[in-house]
N, C-alpha and C positions, 0 to 999 in steps of 0.2 A: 248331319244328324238325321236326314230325313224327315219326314211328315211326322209331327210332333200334336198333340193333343191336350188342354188343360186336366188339369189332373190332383185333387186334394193329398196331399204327400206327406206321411211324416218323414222327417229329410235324418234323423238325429233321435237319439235314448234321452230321456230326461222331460224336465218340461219346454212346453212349448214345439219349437222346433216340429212347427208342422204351418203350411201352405200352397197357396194353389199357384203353378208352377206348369211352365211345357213337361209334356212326359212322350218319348217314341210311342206310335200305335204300336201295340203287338201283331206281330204277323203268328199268321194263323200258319203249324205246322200241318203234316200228314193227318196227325190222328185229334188234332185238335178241333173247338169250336171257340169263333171271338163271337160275341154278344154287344150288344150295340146298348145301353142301360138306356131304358124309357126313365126311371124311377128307381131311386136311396134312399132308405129308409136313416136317420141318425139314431144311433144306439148308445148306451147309458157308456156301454166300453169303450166307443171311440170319445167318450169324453175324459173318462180316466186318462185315454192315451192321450190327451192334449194335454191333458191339469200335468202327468206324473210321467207316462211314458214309462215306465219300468219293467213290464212285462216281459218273462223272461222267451218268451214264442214273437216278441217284435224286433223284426228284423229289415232296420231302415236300411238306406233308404224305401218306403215303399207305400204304394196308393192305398188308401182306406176306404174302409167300406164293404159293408158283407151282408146285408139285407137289400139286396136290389134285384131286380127283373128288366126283363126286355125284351130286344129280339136277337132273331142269330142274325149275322152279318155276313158272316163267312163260315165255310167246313170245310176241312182237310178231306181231300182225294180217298180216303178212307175210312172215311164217314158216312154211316149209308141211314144210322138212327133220328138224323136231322135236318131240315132242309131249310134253306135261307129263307124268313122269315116267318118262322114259327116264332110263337110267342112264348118267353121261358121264363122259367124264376130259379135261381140259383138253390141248392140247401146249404151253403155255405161248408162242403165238409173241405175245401178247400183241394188237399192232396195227402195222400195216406199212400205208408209203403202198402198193403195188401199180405202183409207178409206174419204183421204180429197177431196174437193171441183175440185181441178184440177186434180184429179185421175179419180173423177167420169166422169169429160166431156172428158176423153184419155190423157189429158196433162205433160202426164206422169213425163217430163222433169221438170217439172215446180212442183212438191209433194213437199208439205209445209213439209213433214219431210224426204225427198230423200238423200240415203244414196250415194254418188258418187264415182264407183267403180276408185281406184286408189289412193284416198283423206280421206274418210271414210272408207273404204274398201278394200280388198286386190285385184291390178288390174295387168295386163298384163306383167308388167317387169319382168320376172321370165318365169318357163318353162310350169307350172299349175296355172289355174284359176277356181275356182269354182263358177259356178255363181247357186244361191240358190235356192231353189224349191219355196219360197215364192214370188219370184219374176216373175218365172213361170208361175205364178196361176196369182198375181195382174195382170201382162203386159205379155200375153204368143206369143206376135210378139215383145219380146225384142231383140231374134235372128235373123239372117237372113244366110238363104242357098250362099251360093257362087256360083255363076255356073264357071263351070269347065274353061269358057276362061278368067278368070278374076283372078291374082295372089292374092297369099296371102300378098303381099307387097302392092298391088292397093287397095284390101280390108281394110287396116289397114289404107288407108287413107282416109276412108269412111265420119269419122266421121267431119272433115273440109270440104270434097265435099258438106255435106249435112249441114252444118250453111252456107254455102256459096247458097245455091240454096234454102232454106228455106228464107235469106235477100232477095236474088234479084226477085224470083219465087214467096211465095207466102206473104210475108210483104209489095212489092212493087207494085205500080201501072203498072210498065214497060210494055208498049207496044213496037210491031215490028217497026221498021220506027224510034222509040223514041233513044234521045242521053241520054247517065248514064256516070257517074263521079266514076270511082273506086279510093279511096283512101288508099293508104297502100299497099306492094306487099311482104306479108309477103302468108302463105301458103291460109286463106283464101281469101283474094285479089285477088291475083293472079288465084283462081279457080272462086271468082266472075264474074272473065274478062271473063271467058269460058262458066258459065252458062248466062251471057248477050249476049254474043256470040249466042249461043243455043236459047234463047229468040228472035233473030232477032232483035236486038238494030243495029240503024243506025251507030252515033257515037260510042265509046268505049274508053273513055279517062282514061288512067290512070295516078295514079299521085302519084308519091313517095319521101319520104326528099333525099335522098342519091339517086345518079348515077348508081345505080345497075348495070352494062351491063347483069350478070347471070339475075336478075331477068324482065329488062325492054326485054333481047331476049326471056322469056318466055311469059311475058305480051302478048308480038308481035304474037306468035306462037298461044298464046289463042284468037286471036280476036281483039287486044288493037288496036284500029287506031290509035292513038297518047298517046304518050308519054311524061310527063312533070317531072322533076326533079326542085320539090318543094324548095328547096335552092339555086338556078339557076335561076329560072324563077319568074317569076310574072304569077300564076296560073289565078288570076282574066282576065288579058288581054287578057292570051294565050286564056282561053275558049272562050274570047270573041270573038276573030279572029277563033276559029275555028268554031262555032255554028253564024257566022252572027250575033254577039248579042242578036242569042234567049236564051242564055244560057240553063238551062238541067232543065228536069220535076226530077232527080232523081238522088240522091247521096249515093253512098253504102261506109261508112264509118269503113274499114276495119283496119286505122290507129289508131283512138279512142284519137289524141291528145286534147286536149280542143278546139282549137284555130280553127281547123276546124270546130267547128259550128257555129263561129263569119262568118268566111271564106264564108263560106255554105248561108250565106243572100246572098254576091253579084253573087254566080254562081246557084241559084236555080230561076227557073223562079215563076213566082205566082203560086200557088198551089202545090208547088213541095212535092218533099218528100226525108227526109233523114233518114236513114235505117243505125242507130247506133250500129256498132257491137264491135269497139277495144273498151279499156278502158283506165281512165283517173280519179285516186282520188283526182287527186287536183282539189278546187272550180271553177264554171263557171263564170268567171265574166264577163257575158254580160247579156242587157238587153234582155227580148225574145219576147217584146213590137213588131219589127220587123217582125219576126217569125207569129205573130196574124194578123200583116197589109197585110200580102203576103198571107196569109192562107196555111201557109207550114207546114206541119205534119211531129211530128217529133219522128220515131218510133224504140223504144227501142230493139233488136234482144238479143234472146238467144236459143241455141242447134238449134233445128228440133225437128220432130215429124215421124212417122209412113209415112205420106205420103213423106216427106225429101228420106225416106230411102231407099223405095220402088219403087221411080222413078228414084234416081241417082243408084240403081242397076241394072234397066232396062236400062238405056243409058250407062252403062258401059259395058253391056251385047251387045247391039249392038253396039259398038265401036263407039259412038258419043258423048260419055264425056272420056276424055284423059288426066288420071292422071300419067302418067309415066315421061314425062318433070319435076314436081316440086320433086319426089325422087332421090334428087342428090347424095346421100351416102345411104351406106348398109355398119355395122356393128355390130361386134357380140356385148354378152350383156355385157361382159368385158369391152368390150370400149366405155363405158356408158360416161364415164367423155369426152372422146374425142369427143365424138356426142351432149352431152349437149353446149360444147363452141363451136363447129361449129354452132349450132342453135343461141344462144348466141351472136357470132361476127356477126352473118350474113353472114358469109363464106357458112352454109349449107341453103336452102328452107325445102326440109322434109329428116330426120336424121332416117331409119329404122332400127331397132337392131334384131335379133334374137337369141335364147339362143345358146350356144355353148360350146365346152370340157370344159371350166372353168366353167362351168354354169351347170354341169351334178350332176348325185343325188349320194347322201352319204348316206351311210348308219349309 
């Protein structure tokens, strides 16, 4: 088998059937780079993929993980854009033919046949990651350099900064002076509340089911002018006492319960906009008859793109976006089970792992 490395696996479709396991290094081809992961970020979907697995882009056997950063380790002979030991953060667009309709216009994220590194493909939970020379060549700013004031732990939570600044930045109408409704204060919520913050929004209301104190002191620290605990309150009133009645041009729905787009009629003013990002498979049952009388728009979010990546590395470079509040735990990649049900209870915000002595290579 060769020199073999630990490696977080879901091994199997369904529940469970996922652990840390030898896995071969990837050898680095012609046109490829391996990356060596400093720093994994755990994300809401590799917990779905433990609880449920069903997803129809997971394709076990295969390593998990797609929010991480590191360094290069190795580059193929015709490779000239990288050089071993740059410091990198993945954009997770995994592998895209190059060839379909959203490739052509940059939409990378969006590749009607996108292979999604973590899911389809072998991602970050481990010590090596190869990301392929075709992917290279299709999307060759799938990387991004680190600059030096910016850790490899902040970098691995890139990929939640930038769905959170891609909803509120460029999906939404948001002007300065303008009040926004962040729903949900799970990791990208919570970083919504800072890029609305950064937008120059008036109001900043957040709103969560559960009491958080962890997560409503972070809210606060990012911008949140008020605070509502959605099973406590009567969220319709509250906004209404706080916005004067004019209730909010703009709602970033970072929660994705159903019930909040019924919700979302009485606190969106006429023409508003709500800016769909959790998820929710159970049916809508309401009419959207409403939705057409108010002219409220109501718009679907998924990933970022190129510009997401490119400006939340600049405002983290000059220290005006500030991800280091929502990384409440650091643990190695052993104690993977322990950082999944931290994410899981809501005990943790973001659960960072990086490999360590259990996690070193065999021969």
């Amino acid at each position: 088998m060769g020199k073999t490395m630990k490696a977080l696996v879901k091994a199997a479709r369904g529940p469970g059937h996922m652990m840390l396991m030898d896995w071969p290094i990837p050898e680095v081809g012609d046109d490829d780079i391996i990356l060596e992961v400093k720093a994994v970020g755990i994300c809401g979907s590799d917990i779905r993929t433990r609880r449920l697995g069903n997803s129809e882009n997971l394709r076990p056997p295969v390593v998990m993980g797609h929010e991480f950063a590191g360094v290069v380790h190795a580059v193929g002979k015709n490779v000239t854009d990288y050089q071993i030991g740059d410091r990198i953060v993945s954009d997770n667009s995994g592998d895209l033919c190059g060839k379909c309709e959203q490739c052509a216009r940059g939409n990378y994220l969006m590749c009607e046949h996108r292979v999604g590194m973590g899911c389809g493909m072998d991602g970050g939970y481990t010590r090596y990651v190869r990301i392929p020379g075709h992917l290279l060549s299709v999307d060759p700013q799938t990387l991004f350099q680190i600059h030096e004031g910016i850790s490899f732990e902040e970098a691995a939570c890139l990929d939640p900064v930038c769905n959170a600044y891609k909803a509120v930045v460029q999906e939404s109408s948001l002007m300065p002076g303008q009040d926004v409704i962040v729903f949900g204060l799970g990791t990208i919520g919570l970083l919504a509340v800072q890029i609305a913050k950064i937008m120059g929004a008036a109001r900043i209301i957040a709103v969560n089911r559960s009491n958080n104190e962890q997560r409503f002191a972070v809210a606060t620290k990012f911008g949140a002018t008020h605070l509502i605990c959605s099973s406590q309150e009567d969220v319709v009133a509250r906004v209404c006492e706080i916005t004067d009645g004019e209730m909010v041009p703009v709602i970033i729905d970072a929660a994705g319960k159903n019930e909040i787009l019924e919700l979302a009629l009485s606190l969106l003013s006429k023409g508003g906009e709500f800016i769909k990002i959790g998820y929710d498979n159970a049916p809508v049952n309401v009419s959207l008859d409403r939705y057409v009388n108010k002219g409220i728009r109501i718009q679907g979010h998924f990933a970022y793109d190129y510009t997401s990546w490119k400006n939340c590395l600049r405002l983290m470079q000059l220290g005006k976006l500030d991800v280091k509040p929502i990384i409440t735990h650091h643990l190695p990649l052993s104690a993977w089970e322990e950082g999944f049900d931290l994410t899981e209870n809501r005990r943790a915000i973001k659960v960072i792992l990086t490999p360590d002595e259990k996690s070193n290579l065999n021969d």
